[in-house]
C-alpha positions as CSV (number, residue, x, y, z in Angstrom):
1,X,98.1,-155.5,108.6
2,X,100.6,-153.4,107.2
3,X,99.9,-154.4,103.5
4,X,96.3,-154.1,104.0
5,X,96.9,-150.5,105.4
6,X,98.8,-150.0,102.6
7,X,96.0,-150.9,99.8
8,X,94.3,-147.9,100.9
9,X,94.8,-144.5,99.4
10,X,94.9,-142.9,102.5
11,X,98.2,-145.4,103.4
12,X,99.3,-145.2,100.3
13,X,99.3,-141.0,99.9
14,X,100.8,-140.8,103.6
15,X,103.6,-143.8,103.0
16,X,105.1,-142.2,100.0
17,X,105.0,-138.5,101.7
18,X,106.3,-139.8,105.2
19,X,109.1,-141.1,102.9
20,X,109.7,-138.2,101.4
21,X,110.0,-136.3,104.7
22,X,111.9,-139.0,106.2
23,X,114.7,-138.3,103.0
24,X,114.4,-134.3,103.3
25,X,115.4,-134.7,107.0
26,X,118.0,-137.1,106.5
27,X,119.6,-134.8,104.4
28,X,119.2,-131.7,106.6
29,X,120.7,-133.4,109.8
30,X,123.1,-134.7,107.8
31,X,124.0,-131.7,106.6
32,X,123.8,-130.3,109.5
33,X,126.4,-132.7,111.1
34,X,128.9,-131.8,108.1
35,X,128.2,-127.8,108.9
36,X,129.0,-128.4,112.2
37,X,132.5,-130.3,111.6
38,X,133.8,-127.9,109.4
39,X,132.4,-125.7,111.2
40,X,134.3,-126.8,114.4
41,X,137.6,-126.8,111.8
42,X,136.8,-123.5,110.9
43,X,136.9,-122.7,114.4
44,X,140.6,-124.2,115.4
45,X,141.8,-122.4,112.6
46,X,140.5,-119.1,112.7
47,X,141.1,-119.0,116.7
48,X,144.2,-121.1,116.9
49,X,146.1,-121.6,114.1
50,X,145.7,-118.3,111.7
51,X,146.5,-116.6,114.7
52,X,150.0,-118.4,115.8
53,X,150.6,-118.1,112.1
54,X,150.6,-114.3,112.3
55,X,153.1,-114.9,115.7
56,X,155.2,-117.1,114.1
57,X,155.6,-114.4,110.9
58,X,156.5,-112.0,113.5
59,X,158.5,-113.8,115.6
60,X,160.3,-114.8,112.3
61,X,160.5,-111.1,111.7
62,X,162.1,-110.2,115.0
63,X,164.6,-112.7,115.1
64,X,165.8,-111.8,111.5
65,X,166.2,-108.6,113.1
66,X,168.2,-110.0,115.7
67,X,165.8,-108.4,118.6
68,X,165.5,-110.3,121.2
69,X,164.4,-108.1,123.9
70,X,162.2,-109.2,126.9
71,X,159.2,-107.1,125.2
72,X,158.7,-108.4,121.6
73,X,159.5,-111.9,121.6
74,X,158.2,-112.8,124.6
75,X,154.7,-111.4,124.1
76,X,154.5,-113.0,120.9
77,X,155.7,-116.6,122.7
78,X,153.4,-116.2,125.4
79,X,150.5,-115.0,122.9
80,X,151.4,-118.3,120.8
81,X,151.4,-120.2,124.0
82,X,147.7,-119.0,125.5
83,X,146.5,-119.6,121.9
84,X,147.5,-123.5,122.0
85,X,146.5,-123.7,125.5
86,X,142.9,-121.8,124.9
87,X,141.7,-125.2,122.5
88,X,140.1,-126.1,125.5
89,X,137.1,-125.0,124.9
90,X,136.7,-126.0,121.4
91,X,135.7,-129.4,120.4
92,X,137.9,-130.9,118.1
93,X,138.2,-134.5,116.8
94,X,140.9,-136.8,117.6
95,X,143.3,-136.0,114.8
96,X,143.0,-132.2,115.6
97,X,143.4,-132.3,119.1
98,X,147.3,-134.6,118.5
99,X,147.5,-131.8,115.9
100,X,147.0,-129.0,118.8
101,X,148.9,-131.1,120.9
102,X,152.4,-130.8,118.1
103,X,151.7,-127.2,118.0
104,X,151.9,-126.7,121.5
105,X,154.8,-129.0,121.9
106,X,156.5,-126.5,119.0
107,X,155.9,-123.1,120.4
108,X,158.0,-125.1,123.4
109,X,160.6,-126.0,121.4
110,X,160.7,-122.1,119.9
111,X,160.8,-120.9,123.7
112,X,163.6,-123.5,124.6
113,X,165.2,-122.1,121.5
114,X,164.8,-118.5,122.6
115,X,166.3,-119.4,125.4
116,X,169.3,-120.6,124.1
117,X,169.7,-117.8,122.0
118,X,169.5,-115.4,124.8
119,X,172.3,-117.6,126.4
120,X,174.6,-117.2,124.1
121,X,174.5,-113.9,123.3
122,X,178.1,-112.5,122.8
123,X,179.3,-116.0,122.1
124,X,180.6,-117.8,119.2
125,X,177.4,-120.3,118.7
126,X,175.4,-117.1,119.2
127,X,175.1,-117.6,115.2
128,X,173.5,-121.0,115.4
129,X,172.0,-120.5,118.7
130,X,170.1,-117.7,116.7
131,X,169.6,-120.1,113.4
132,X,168.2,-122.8,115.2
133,X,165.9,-120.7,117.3
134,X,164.4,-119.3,113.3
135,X,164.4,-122.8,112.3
136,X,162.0,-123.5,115.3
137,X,159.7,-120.8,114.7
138,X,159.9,-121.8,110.8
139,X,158.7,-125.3,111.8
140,X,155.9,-123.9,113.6
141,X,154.9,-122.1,111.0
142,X,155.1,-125.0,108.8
143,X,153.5,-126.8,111.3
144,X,150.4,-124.7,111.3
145,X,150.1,-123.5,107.8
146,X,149.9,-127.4,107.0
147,X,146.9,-127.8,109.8
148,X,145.5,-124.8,108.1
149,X,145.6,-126.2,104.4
150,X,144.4,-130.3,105.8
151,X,141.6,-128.3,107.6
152,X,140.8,-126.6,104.4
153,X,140.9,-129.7,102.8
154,X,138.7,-131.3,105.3
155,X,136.1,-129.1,104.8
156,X,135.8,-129.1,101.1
157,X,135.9,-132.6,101.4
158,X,133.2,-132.3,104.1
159,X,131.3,-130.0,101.8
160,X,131.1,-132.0,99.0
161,X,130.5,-135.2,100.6
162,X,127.2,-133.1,102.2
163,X,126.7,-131.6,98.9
164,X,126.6,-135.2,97.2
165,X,124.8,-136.5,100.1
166,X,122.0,-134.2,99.7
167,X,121.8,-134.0,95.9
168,X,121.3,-138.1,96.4
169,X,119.0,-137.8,99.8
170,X,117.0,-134.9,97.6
171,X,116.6,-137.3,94.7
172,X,115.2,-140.0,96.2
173,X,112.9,-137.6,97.6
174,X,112.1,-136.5,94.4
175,X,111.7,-140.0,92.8
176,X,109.6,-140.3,96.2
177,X,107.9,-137.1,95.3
178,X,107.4,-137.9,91.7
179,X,106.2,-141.7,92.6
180,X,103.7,-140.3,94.7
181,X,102.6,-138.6,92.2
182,X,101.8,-141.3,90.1
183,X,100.5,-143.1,92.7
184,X,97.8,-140.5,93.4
185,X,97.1,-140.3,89.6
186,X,96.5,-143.7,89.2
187,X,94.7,-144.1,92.6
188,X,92.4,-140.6,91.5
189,X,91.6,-142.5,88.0
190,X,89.3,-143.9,89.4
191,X,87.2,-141.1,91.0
192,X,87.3,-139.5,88.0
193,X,86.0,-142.3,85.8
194,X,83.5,-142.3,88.7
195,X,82.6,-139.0,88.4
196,X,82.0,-139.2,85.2
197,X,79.9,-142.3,85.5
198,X,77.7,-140.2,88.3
199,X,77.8,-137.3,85.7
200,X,75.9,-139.8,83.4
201,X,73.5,-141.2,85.7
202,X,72.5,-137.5,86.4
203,X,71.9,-137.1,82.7
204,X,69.5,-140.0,82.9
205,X,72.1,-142.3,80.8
206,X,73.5,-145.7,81.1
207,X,76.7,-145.7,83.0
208,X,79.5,-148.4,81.5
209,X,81.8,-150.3,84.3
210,X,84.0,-149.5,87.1
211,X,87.6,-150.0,86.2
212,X,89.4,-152.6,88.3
213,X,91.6,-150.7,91.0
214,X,93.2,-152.4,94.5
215,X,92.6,-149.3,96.5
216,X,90.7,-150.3,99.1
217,X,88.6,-146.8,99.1
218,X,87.8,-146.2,95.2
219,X,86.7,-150.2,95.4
220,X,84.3,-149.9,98.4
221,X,82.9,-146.4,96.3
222,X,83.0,-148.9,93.3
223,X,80.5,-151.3,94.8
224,X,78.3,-148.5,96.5
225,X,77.8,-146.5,93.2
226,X,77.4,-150.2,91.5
227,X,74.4,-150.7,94.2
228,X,73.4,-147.0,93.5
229,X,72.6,-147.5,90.2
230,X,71.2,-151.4,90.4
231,X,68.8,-149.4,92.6
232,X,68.0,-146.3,90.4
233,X,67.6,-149.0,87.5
234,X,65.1,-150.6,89.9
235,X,63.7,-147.3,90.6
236,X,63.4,-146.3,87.2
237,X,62.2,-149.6,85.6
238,X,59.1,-149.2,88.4
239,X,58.2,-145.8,87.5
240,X,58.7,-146.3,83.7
241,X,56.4,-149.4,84.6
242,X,54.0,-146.9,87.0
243,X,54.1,-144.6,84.1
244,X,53.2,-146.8,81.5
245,X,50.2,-148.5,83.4
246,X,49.1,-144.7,84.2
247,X,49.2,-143.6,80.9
248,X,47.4,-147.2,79.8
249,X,44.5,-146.2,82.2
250,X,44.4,-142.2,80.9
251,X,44.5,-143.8,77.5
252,X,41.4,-146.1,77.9
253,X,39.4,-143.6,80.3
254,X,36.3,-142.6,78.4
255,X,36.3,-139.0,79.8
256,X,38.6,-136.1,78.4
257,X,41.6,-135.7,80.7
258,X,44.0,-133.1,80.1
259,X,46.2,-130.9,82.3
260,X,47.2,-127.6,82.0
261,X,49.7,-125.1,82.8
262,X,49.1,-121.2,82.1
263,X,47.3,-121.4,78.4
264,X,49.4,-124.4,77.2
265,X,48.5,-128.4,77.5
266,X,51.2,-130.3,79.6
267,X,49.2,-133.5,79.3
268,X,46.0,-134.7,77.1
269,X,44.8,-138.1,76.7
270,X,43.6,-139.7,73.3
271,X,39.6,-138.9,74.7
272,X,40.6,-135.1,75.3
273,X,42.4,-135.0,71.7
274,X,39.3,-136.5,70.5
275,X,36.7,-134.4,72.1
276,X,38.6,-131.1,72.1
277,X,41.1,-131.8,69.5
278,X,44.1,-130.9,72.2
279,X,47.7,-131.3,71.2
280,X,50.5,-131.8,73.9
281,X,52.8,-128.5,73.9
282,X,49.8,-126.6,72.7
283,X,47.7,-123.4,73.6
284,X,44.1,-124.5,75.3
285,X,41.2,-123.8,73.0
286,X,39.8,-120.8,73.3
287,X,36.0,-122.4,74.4
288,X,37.7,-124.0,77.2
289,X,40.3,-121.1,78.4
290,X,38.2,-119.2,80.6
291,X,36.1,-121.5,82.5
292,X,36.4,-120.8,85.8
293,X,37.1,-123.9,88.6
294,X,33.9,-125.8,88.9
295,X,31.4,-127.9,87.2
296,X,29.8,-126.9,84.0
297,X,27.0,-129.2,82.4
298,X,25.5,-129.0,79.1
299,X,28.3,-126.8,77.6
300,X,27.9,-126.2,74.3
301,X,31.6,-126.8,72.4
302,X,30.9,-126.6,68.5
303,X,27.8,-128.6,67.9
304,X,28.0,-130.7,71.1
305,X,27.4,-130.7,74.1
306,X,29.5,-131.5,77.4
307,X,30.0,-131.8,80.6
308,X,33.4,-130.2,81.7
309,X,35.0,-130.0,85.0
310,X,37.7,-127.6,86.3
311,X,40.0,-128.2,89.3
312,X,43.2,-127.0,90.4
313,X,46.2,-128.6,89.7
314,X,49.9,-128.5,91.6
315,X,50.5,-124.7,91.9
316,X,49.6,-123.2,88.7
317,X,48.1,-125.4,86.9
318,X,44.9,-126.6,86.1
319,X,43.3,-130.4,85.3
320,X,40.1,-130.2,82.8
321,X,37.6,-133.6,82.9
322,X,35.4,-133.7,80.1
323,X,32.5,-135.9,78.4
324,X,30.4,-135.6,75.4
325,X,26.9,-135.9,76.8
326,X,24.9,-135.0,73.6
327,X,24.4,-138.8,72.8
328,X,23.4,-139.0,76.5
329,X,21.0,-135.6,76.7
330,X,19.3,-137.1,73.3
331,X,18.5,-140.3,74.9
332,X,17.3,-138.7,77.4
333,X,15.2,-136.7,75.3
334,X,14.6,-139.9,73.7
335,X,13.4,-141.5,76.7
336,X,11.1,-138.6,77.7
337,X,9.4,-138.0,74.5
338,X,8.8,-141.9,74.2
339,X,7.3,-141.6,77.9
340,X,5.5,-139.0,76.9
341,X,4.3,-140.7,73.7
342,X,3.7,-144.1,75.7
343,X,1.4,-141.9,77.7
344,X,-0.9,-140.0,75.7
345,X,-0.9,-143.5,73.3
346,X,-2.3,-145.3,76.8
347,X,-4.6,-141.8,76.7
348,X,-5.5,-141.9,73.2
349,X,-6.1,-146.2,73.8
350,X,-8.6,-145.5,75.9
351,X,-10.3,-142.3,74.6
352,X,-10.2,-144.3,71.2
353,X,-11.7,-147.4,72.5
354,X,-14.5,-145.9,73.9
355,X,-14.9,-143.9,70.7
356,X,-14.6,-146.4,68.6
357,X,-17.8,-148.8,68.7
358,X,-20.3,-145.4,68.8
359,X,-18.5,-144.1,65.7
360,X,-19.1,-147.6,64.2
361,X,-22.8,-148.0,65.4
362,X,-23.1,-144.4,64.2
363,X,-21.5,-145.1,60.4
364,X,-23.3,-148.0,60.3
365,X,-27.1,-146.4,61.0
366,X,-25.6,-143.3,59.0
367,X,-24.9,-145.9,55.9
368,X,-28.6,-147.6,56.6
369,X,-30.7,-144.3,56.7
370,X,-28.7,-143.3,53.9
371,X,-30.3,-146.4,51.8
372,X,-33.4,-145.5,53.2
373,X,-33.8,-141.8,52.3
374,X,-34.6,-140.5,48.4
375,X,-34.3,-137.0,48.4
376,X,-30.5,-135.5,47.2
377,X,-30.0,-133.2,49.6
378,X,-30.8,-135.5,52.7
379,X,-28.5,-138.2,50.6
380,X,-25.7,-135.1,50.6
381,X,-26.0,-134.5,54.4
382,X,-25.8,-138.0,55.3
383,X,-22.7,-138.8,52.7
384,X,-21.2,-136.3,54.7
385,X,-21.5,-137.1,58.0
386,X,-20.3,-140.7,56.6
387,X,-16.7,-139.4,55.4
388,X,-16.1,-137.3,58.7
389,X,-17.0,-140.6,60.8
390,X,-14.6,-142.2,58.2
391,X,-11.7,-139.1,58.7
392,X,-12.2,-140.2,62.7
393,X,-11.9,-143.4,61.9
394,X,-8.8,-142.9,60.5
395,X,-7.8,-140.3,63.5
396,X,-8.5,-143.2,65.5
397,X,-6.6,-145.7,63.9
398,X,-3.2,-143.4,64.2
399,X,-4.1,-143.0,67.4
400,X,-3.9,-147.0,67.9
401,X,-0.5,-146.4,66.2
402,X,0.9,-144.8,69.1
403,X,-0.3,-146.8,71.3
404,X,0.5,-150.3,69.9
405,X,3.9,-149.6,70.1
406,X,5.0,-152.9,68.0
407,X,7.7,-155.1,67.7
408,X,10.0,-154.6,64.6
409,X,10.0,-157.3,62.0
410,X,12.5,-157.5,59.2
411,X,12.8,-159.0,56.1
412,X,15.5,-158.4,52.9
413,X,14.6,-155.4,51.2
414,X,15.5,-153.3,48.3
415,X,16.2,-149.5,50.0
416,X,16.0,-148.3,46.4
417,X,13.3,-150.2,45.3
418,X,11.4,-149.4,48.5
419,X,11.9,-146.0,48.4
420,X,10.6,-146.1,44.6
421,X,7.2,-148.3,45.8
422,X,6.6,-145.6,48.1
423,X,6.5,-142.3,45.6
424,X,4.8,-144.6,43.1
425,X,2.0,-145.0,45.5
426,X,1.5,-141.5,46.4
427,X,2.0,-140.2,43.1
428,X,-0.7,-139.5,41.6
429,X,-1.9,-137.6,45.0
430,X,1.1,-135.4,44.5
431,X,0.6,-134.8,40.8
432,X,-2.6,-134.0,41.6
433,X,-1.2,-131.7,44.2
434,X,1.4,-130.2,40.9
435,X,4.1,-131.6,42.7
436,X,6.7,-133.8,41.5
437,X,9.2,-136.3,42.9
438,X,12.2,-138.5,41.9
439,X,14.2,-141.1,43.4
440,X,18.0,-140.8,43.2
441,X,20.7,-143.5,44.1
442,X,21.6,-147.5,43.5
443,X,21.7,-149.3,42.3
444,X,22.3,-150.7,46.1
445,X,22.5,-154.6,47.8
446,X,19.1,-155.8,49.9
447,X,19.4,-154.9,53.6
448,X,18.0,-156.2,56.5
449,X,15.1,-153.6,57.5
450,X,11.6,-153.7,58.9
451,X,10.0,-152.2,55.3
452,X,6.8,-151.3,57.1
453,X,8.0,-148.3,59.2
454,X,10.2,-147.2,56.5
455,X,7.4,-146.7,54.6
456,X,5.1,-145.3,56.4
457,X,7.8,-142.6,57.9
458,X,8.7,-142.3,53.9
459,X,5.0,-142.0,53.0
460,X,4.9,-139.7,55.8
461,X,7.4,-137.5,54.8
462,X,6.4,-136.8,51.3
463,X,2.4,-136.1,52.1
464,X,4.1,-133.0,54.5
465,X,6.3,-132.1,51.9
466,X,3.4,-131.9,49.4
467,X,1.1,-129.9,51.9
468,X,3.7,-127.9,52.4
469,X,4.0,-126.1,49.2
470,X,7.1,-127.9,47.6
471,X,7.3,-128.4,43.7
472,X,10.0,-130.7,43.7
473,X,10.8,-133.7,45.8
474,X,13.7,-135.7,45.8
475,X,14.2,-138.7,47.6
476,X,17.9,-139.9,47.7
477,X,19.4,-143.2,48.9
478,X,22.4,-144.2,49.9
479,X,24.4,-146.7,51.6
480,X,28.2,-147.3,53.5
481,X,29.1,-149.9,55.7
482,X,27.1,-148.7,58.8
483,X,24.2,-146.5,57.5
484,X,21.3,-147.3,55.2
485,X,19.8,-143.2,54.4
486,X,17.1,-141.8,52.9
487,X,17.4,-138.2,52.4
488,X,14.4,-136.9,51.2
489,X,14.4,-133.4,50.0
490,X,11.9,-130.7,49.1
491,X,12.4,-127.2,47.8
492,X,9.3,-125.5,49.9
493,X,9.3,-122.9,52.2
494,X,11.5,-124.0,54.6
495,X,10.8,-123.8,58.3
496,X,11.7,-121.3,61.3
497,X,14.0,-122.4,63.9
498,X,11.6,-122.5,66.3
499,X,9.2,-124.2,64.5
500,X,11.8,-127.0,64.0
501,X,12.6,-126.9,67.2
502,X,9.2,-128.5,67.8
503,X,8.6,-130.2,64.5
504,X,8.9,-133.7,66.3
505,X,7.0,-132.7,69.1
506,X,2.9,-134.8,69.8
507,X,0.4,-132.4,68.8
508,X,2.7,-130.3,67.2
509,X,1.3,-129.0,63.6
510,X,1.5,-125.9,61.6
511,X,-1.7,-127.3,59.8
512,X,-5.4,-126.7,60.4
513,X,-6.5,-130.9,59.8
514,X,-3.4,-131.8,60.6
515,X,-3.0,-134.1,64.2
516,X,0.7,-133.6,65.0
517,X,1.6,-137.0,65.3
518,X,3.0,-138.1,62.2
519,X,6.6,-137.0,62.3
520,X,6.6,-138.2,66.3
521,X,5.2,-141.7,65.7
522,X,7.4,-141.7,62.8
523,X,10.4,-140.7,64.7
524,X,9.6,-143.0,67.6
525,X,9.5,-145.9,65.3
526,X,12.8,-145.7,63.8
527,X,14.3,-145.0,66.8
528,X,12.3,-148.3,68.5
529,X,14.6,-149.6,65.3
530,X,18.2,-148.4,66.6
531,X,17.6,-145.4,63.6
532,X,16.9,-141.7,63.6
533,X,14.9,-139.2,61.6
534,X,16.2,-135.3,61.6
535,X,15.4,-132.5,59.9
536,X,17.4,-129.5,58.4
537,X,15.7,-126.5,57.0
538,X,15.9,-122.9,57.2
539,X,13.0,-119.7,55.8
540,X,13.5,-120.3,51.8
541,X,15.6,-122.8,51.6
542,X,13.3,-126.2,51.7
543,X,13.5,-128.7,54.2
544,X,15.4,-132.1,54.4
545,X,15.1,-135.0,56.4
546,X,16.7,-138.0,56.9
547,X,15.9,-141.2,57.5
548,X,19.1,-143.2,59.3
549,X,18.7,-147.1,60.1
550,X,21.9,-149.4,61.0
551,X,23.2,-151.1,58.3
């Protein structure tokens, strides 16, 4: 029990101080028992035996003077005598109290002396009556002077037995003191390795290990910081793990995500660097800095447009949701238009249906009469009604166009070579017209393509260019791994925004004869194909459009 209390730093820091006090107090009382014999020494000699020294000297004195009246000698005896006799208060040890006892037993012998001295006054042994009574007194002066110098003696042997006595006792206290010390060094090593191990964890690095130590304390904080930072490890591993899986989910989330704090992005995810080009650490855009909270839809940002929403975030900050619905708002458009179009072609089906047998009936009787009749001018009216039934005949036909809505059908083509069979063909109606036009690009590989609507959008395309005013037409292909283009390009008036706005639109035309549905079916064709057609113009500066299929 006693060892095990001893493993601890708390046994250990109060064993080696309660030693320590234990040697300090041993050398006080011992001390203090010295002090008190030499003081007790002190004592018998400054009451007993300095003062029947100074008796003695003056008995000595008288007798040499040959005094020996009642008055002198006497009091000195009797002074002597009640000094000897007071010891009985004091406290002596054995070998002062037999000394005490000889001196007493001598001032007895000096008054028997004095005695005889007195007795023989006027006789002849007067002489050595008086000599032996000074030889008395002498030997109780000896007597006393000699107690005086062994009680000196005793005392500075006392004292320096105490004095070595404590030096020693104060030593080992020291060595105590000075082990203890160590012992709390060595025991605080430890905590200091510890708390620099904590110190380390705080900084978010790896602690090292625990030194070995027997103190039952530092090992019990050992094994509690060990299971501390198995279970911050743990901790952290699942959060790095929580973290990752988030950041997985942010990264392959369609929609823009991006938090921000005051004007600067704390968090963007590769869809928010992508649509808005945001940086981590960087100010917010300046299109997207002072939306309010809330939702705003079609927001233009650059040439796109998107749906953005703004919510509050932690205490100042602010999360931002985005998508890029222009791909979305075009098929929508898309949609529409082609509901619209599938519409007026079910419309035009029917309007054209029940047009189409009297115009035939009529062209036919018109081409019958026409054989019939001599005269020019009735032969001139009837030619005429004959090519307008045949210009609604061919109004007709596009109208079936719209309507029929057909399936694509693809074959290997030559986009270059195409493109060149369909300028050759309308050629000579543009030359006629004092326009020209040109082919650009290739040689490129045979694609995949349903050649039909190509051509017709192409053939389309350069008819509007020519009625249009242009001079010039350029028709330019080209090809990369995902787009098969034709570009064509004219250098004629140009359009107005709003009439490009609505160049696409059924029954849109800037010309008188003109029916409005070429550039939609056109447009609805290529689209039916997974393409696009788009136009870019501006007052002056000619018009361009492009024909896009997948590759």
């Amino acid at each position: 029990m006693a060892g095990a209390w001893f493993r601890t730093l708390r046994g250990r820091l109060l064993g080696g101080l309660g030693l320590g006090v234990l040697c300090f107090l041993a050398a006080l009382a011992y001390n203090q028992v010295q002090l008190g014999r030499i003081g007790a020494s002190l004592e018998v000699v400054n009451r007993v035996y300095l003062p029947i020294a100074r008796q003695s000297a003056r008995m000595v004195g008288l007798v040499e003077r040959e005094r020996m009246g009642q008055g002198t000698l006497d009091t000195a005896l009797a002074e002597a005598r009640a000094l000897a006799a007071g010891t009985a208060t004091l406290h002596p040890d054995i070998e002062e109290r037999a000394a005490l006892k000889a001196a007493a037993q001598q001032i007895e012998d000096v008054a028997a002396a004095l005695a005889a001295w007195r007795t023989s006054a006027g006789t002849e042994s007067e002489a050595g009556a008086r000599a032996a009574l000074r030889n008395k007194i002498l030997q109780l002066s000896t007597l006393v002077e000699g107690r005086v110098a062994a009680s000196s003696e005793k005392a500075a042997s006392a004292q320096t037995r105490a004095r070595n006595v404590s030096a020693g006792l104060l030593a080992v206290a020291v060595l105590i003191g000075a082990l203890l010390l160590w012992l709390t060094g060595a025991a605080l090593l430890p905590i200091s390795t510890l708390t620099e191990q904590v110190r380390r964890v705080a900084a978010g690095e790896r602690p090292g290990p625990m030194p070995e130590t027997n103190i039952e304390e530092i090992r019990t904080l050992a094994r509690a910081f060990d299971q501390m930072v198995r279970a911050v490890d743990e901790r952290d591993r699942h959060l790095h793990a929580l973290s990752l899986y988030l950041r997985r989910v942010l990264d392959n989330i369609a929609a823009a995500v991006a938090v921000v704090e005051g004007d600067v992005v704390r968090m963007a995810n590769p869809a928010a660097h992508t649509l808005w080009g945001l940086q981590e650490g960087e100010p917010l855009p300046t299109p997207l800095a002072p939306l309010p909270h809330g939702r705003h839809e079609n927001l233009h940002v650059g040439e796109r447009l998107q749906d953005v929403i703004v919510r509050p975030f932690g205490e100042h900050g602010t999360i931002l949701l985005g998508e890029d619905v222009t791909e979305r708002q075009r098929d929508r458009e898309r949609l529409q238009r082609s509901e619209r179009l599938a519409l007026v072609g079910q419309m035009l089906a029917q309007v054209t249906h029940e047009v189409r047998n009297p115009l035939n009936a009529i062209s036919l009787h018109a081409e019958l009469l026409a054989e019939e009749v001599e005269g020019e001018e009735a032969r001139s009216l009837l030619d005429t009604i004959i090519t307008e039934i045949r210009r609604l005949e061919g109004v007709t036909e596009r109208y079936l166009d719209l309507a029929r809505r057909r399936l694509p059908e693809t074959s290997p083509e030559d986009p270059v070579a195409l493109a060149r069979g369909v300028v050759g063909l309308e050629e000579e109606a543009l030359r006629r017209a004092g326009v020209t036009a040109e082919v650009t690009g290739g040689p490129l590989p045979t694609v995949e393509m349903d050649g039909d609507t190509v051509r017709r959008a192409l053939l389309n395309l350069l008819r509007n260019a020519g009625e249009a005013g242009a001079h010039h037409i350029r028709v330019h292909v080209q090809l990369d791994a995902r787009t098969l283009e034709f570009e064509v390009h004219d250098d004629g008036p140009g359009m107005d925004p709003s009439v490009a706005e609505r160049v696409f639109d059924p029954f849109f035309s800037t010309r008188v004869r003109g029916t409005g549905l070429g550039l939609a079916i056109a447009r609805q064709s290529l689209e039916d194909l997974g393409g696009s057609l788009s136009c870019e113009t501006a007052p002056g500066a000619g018009t361009i459009f492009r024909v896009r299929l997948p590759a």
